[in-house]
C-alpha positions in Angstrom: 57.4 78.3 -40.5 61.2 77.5 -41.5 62.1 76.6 -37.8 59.2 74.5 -37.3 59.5 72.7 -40.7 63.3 71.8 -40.2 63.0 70.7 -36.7 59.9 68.4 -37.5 61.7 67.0 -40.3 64.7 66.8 -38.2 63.4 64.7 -35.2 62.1 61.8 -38.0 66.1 61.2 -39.3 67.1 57.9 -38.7 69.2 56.2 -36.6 69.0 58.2 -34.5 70.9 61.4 -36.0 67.7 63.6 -36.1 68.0 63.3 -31.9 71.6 63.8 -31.6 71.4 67.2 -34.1 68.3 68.8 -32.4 70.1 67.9 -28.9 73.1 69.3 -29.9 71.8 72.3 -31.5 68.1 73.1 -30.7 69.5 75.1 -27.1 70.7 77.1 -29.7 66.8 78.5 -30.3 67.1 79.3 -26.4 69.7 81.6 -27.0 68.0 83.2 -29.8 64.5 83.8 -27.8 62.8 81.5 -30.8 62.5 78.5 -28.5 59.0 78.5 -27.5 57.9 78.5 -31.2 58.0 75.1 -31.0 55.0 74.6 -28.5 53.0 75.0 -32.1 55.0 71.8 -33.2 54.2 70.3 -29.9 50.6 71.0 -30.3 50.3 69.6 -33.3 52.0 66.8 -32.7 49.7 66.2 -29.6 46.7 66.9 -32.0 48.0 64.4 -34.7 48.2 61.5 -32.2 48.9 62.4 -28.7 52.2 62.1 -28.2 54.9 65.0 -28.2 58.0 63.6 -29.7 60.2 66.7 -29.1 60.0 67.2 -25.6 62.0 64.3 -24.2 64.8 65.2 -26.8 64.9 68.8 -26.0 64.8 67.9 -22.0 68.6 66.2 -22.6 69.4 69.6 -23.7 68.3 71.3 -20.7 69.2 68.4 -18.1 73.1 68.4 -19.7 73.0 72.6 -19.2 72.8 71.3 -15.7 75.8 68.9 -15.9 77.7 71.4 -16.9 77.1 73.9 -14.6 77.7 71.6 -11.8 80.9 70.2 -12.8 81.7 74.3 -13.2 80.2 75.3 -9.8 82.1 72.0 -8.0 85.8 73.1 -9.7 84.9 77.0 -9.5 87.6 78.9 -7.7 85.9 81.9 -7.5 82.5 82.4 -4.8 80.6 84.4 -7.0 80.9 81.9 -9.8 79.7 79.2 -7.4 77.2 81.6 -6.2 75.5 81.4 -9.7 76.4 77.8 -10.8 75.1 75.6 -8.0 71.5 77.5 -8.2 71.6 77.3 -12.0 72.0 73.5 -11.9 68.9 73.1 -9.6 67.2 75.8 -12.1 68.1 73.8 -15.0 67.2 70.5 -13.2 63.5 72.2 -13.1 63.3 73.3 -16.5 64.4 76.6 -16.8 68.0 76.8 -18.2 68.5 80.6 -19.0 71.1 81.0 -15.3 72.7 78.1 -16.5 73.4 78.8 -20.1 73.8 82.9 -19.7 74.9 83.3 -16.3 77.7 80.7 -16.8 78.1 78.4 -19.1 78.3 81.0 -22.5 80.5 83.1 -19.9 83.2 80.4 -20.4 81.6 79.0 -23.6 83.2 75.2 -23.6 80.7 74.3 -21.2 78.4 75.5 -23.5 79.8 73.4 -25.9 80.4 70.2 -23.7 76.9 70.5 -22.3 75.5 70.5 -26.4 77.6 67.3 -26.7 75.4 65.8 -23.3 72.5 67.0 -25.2 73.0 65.5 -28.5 74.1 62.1 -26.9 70.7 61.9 -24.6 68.8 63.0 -27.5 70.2 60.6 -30.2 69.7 57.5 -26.8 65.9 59.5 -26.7 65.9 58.9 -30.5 66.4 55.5 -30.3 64.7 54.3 -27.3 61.3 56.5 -28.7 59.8 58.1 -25.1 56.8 60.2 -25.9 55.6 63.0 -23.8 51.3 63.1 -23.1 51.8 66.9 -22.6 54.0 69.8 -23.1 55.8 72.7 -21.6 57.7 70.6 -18.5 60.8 69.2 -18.8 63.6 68.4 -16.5 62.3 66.7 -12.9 59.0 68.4 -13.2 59.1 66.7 -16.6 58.8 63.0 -15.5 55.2 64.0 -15.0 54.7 63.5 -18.8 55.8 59.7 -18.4 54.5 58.4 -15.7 53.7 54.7 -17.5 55.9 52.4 -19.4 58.3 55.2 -20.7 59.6 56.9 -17.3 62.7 54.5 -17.0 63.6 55.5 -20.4 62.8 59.1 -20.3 65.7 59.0 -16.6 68.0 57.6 -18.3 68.5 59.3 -21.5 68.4 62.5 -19.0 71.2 61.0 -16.3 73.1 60.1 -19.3 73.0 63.3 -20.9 73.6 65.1 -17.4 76.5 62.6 -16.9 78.1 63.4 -20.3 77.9 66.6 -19.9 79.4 66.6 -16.4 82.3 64.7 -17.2 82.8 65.9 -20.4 83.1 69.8 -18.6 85.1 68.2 -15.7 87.6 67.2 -18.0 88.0 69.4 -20.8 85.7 72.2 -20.9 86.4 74.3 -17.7 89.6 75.0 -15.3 90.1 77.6 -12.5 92.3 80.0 -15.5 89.1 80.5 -17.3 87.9 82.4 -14.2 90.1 85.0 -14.5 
Protein backbone atom coordinates (compact mmCIF):
# COMPACT_ATOMS: atom_id res chain seq x y z
CA UNK A 1 0.00 0.00 0.00
CA UNK A 2 3.08 2.34 0.87
CA UNK A 3 4.66 1.74 -2.62
CA UNK A 4 1.56 2.25 -4.48
CA UNK A 5 0.59 5.44 -2.46
CA UNK A 6 4.11 7.16 -3.04
CA UNK A 7 4.46 6.28 -6.52
CA UNK A 8 0.81 7.58 -7.41
CA UNK A 9 1.43 10.62 -5.62
CA UNK A 10 4.74 10.79 -7.15
CA UNK A 11 3.82 10.65 -10.88
CA UNK A 12 1.20 13.95 -10.18
CA UNK A 13 4.52 16.33 -8.97
CA UNK A 14 4.82 19.13 -11.09
CA UNK A 15 6.98 20.23 -13.56
CA UNK A 16 7.81 17.53 -14.33
CA UNK A 17 9.90 16.23 -11.21
CA UNK A 18 7.43 13.38 -10.28
CA UNK A 19 8.66 11.80 -13.92
CA UNK A 20 12.28 12.42 -13.51
CA UNK A 21 12.26 10.77 -9.76
CA UNK A 22 10.08 7.55 -10.63
CA UNK A 23 12.46 7.29 -13.91
CA UNK A 24 15.38 7.59 -11.93
CA UNK A 25 14.44 5.52 -9.19
CA UNK A 26 11.40 3.20 -9.82
CA UNK A 27 14.02 0.38 -11.75
CA UNK A 28 14.95 0.30 -8.29
CA UNK A 29 11.43 -1.87 -7.55
CA UNK A 30 12.95 -4.19 -10.40
CA UNK A 31 15.78 -5.00 -8.38
CA UNK A 32 13.79 -5.55 -5.35
CA UNK A 33 11.11 -8.08 -7.11
CA UNK A 34 8.31 -5.37 -5.94
CA UNK A 35 7.89 -4.03 -9.45
CA UNK A 36 4.80 -5.67 -10.67
CA UNK A 37 2.91 -4.31 -7.72
CA UNK A 38 2.28 -1.64 -9.60
CA UNK A 39 -0.05 -3.37 -12.29
CA UNK A 40 -2.74 -2.58 -9.23
CA UNK A 41 -1.92 1.18 -9.74
CA UNK A 42 -2.12 0.59 -13.47
CA UNK A 43 -5.47 -0.93 -13.11
CA UNK A 44 -6.81 1.51 -11.32
CA UNK A 45 -5.74 4.08 -13.14
CA UNK A 46 -7.19 2.32 -16.29
CA UNK A 47 -10.49 1.88 -14.25
CA UNK A 48 -10.59 5.63 -13.15
CA UNK A 49 -10.36 6.95 -16.69
CA UNK A 50 -8.68 4.80 -19.14
CA UNK A 51 -5.49 5.88 -19.36
CA UNK A 52 -2.25 4.36 -17.58
CA UNK A 53 -0.09 7.24 -16.69
CA UNK A 54 2.89 5.12 -15.38
CA UNK A 55 3.73 3.02 -18.12
CA UNK A 56 5.24 5.45 -20.56
CA UNK A 57 7.43 6.85 -17.59
CA UNK A 58 8.55 3.46 -16.42
CA UNK A 59 9.25 2.37 -20.26
CA UNK A 60 12.31 5.32 -20.21
CA UNK A 61 13.53 3.23 -17.49
CA UNK A 62 13.68 0.09 -19.26
CA UNK A 63 14.54 1.60 -22.84
CA UNK A 64 17.83 3.59 -21.06
CA UNK A 65 18.77 -0.13 -19.32
CA UNK A 66 19.23 -0.74 -22.95
CA UNK A 67 21.43 2.32 -23.72
CA UNK A 68 23.52 1.37 -21.45
CA UNK A 69 24.11 -1.97 -22.09
CA UNK A 70 24.88 -1.17 -25.62
CA UNK A 71 27.30 1.47 -25.16
CA UNK A 72 28.92 -1.46 -22.66
CA UNK A 73 28.61 -4.34 -25.12
CA UNK A 74 30.06 -1.86 -28.13
CA UNK A 75 33.41 -0.77 -25.80
CA UNK A 76 33.45 -4.36 -24.02
CA UNK A 77 36.93 -5.90 -24.26
CA UNK A 78 36.02 -9.02 -23.06
CA UNK A 79 33.65 -11.83 -25.44
CA UNK A 80 31.78 -13.03 -22.71
CA UNK A 81 30.75 -9.54 -21.57
CA UNK A 82 29.60 -8.84 -25.17
CA UNK A 83 28.15 -12.17 -25.16
CA UNK A 84 25.64 -10.99 -22.53
CA UNK A 85 25.34 -7.20 -23.32
CA UNK A 86 24.33 -7.13 -27.06
CA UNK A 87 21.30 -9.75 -26.30
CA UNK A 88 20.36 -7.79 -23.10
CA UNK A 89 19.95 -4.62 -25.16
CA UNK A 90 17.47 -6.33 -27.67
CA UNK A 91 15.93 -7.94 -24.30
CA UNK A 92 15.57 -4.65 -22.82
CA UNK A 93 14.43 -3.11 -26.10
CA UNK A 94 11.32 -5.76 -25.66
CA UNK A 95 10.51 -5.17 -22.28
CA UNK A 96 12.26 -7.39 -20.16
CA UNK A 97 15.34 -5.65 -18.51
CA UNK A 98 16.43 -8.27 -15.81
CA UNK A 99 19.90 -9.49 -18.49
CA UNK A 100 20.43 -5.95 -18.78
CA UNK A 101 20.33 -4.70 -15.31
CA UNK A 102 21.73 -8.05 -13.47
CA UNK A 103 23.74 -9.70 -16.04
CA UNK A 104 25.64 -6.32 -16.68
CA UNK A 105 24.89 -3.29 -15.84
CA UNK A 106 24.86 -3.72 -11.66
CA UNK A 107 28.00 -5.92 -12.49
CA UNK A 108 29.79 -2.63 -13.19
CA UNK A 109 27.17 -0.49 -11.37
CA UNK A 110 27.82 3.10 -13.22
CA UNK A 111 25.89 1.90 -15.97
CA UNK A 112 23.44 1.26 -13.64
CA UNK A 113 23.65 4.60 -12.56
CA UNK A 114 23.96 6.39 -15.97
CA UNK A 115 21.16 4.36 -17.37
CA UNK A 116 18.80 5.83 -14.04
CA UNK A 117 19.95 9.25 -15.33
CA UNK A 118 18.47 8.19 -19.15
CA UNK A 119 15.52 7.10 -17.22
CA UNK A 120 14.76 10.10 -15.14
CA UNK A 121 15.45 12.40 -18.19
CA UNK A 122 12.81 10.40 -20.56
CA UNK A 123 10.50 10.28 -17.73
CA UNK A 124 10.58 13.96 -16.58
CA UNK A 125 10.30 14.74 -21.15
CA UNK A 126 7.21 11.83 -20.54
CA UNK A 127 6.06 14.02 -17.68
CA UNK A 128 5.80 16.92 -19.55
CA UNK A 129 4.74 16.01 -22.84
CA UNK A 130 1.67 13.65 -20.90
CA UNK A 131 1.54 10.20 -23.28
CA UNK A 132 -1.00 7.81 -21.83
CA UNK A 133 -0.94 4.23 -22.23
CA UNK A 134 -4.76 2.40 -23.20
CA UNK A 135 -3.28 -0.77 -21.63
CA UNK A 136 -0.71 -2.22 -19.45
CA UNK A 137 2.03 -4.75 -19.03
CA UNK A 138 4.14 -3.80 -22.55
CA UNK A 139 6.65 -1.54 -22.67
CA UNK A 140 9.69 -1.03 -24.81
CA UNK A 141 8.97 -1.69 -28.84
CA UNK A 142 6.21 -4.09 -28.07
CA UNK A 143 5.10 -1.04 -26.09
CA UNK A 144 4.18 1.39 -28.92
CA UNK A 145 1.21 -0.83 -29.27
CA UNK A 146 -0.37 1.17 -26.34
CA UNK A 147 -0.12 4.48 -28.53
CA UNK A 148 -0.91 3.85 -31.67
CA UNK A 149 -3.04 7.44 -32.12
CA UNK A 150 -1.97 10.96 -31.52
CA UNK A 151 0.59 10.05 -28.65
CA UNK A 152 3.06 7.45 -30.50
CA UNK A 153 5.57 10.37 -31.66
CA UNK A 154 5.76 11.38 -28.19
CA UNK A 155 5.86 8.15 -26.54
CA UNK A 156 9.47 7.45 -29.41
CA UNK A 157 10.88 10.17 -28.44
CA UNK A 158 10.95 10.42 -24.81
CA UNK A 159 12.22 6.57 -25.25
CA UNK A 160 15.13 7.48 -28.04
CA UNK A 161 16.02 10.20 -25.77
CA UNK A 162 16.25 8.31 -22.75
CA UNK A 163 18.06 5.38 -24.69
CA UNK A 164 20.40 8.18 -26.11
CA UNK A 165 21.22 9.63 -22.68
CA UNK A 166 21.87 6.75 -21.30
CA UNK A 167 24.13 5.55 -24.19
CA UNK A 168 26.20 8.47 -24.12
CA UNK A 169 26.10 9.13 -20.80
CA UNK A 170 27.79 5.20 -20.27
CA UNK A 171 30.05 5.84 -23.27
CA UNK A 172 31.60 8.57 -21.68
CA UNK A 173 31.74 8.15 -18.06
CA UNK A 174 30.21 5.15 -16.79
CA UNK A 175 32.11 2.19 -18.33
CA UNK A 176 35.95 1.54 -19.63
CA UNK A 177 37.74 -1.73 -20.63
CA UNK A 178 39.55 -1.54 -16.57
CA UNK A 179 36.21 -2.18 -15.14
CA UNK A 180 36.32 -5.60 -16.85
CA UNK A 181 38.93 -6.89 -15.10
Amino acid sequence: SGVLFAVEHLLFLPMGIGGFLYGCFGQLLGIFGIHHILNFLEISMLAQDGWNYLNPIGTCGNVAQAGAVLAVAIKAASNKTKQVAYPACLSALLGITEPAVFGVNLKFMKPFVMSMIGGGVGGFLASIFHPRATGMSITGIPGTLLYLNEQLPFYILVNVIAFAVAFTLTWFFGFNKKMEQ
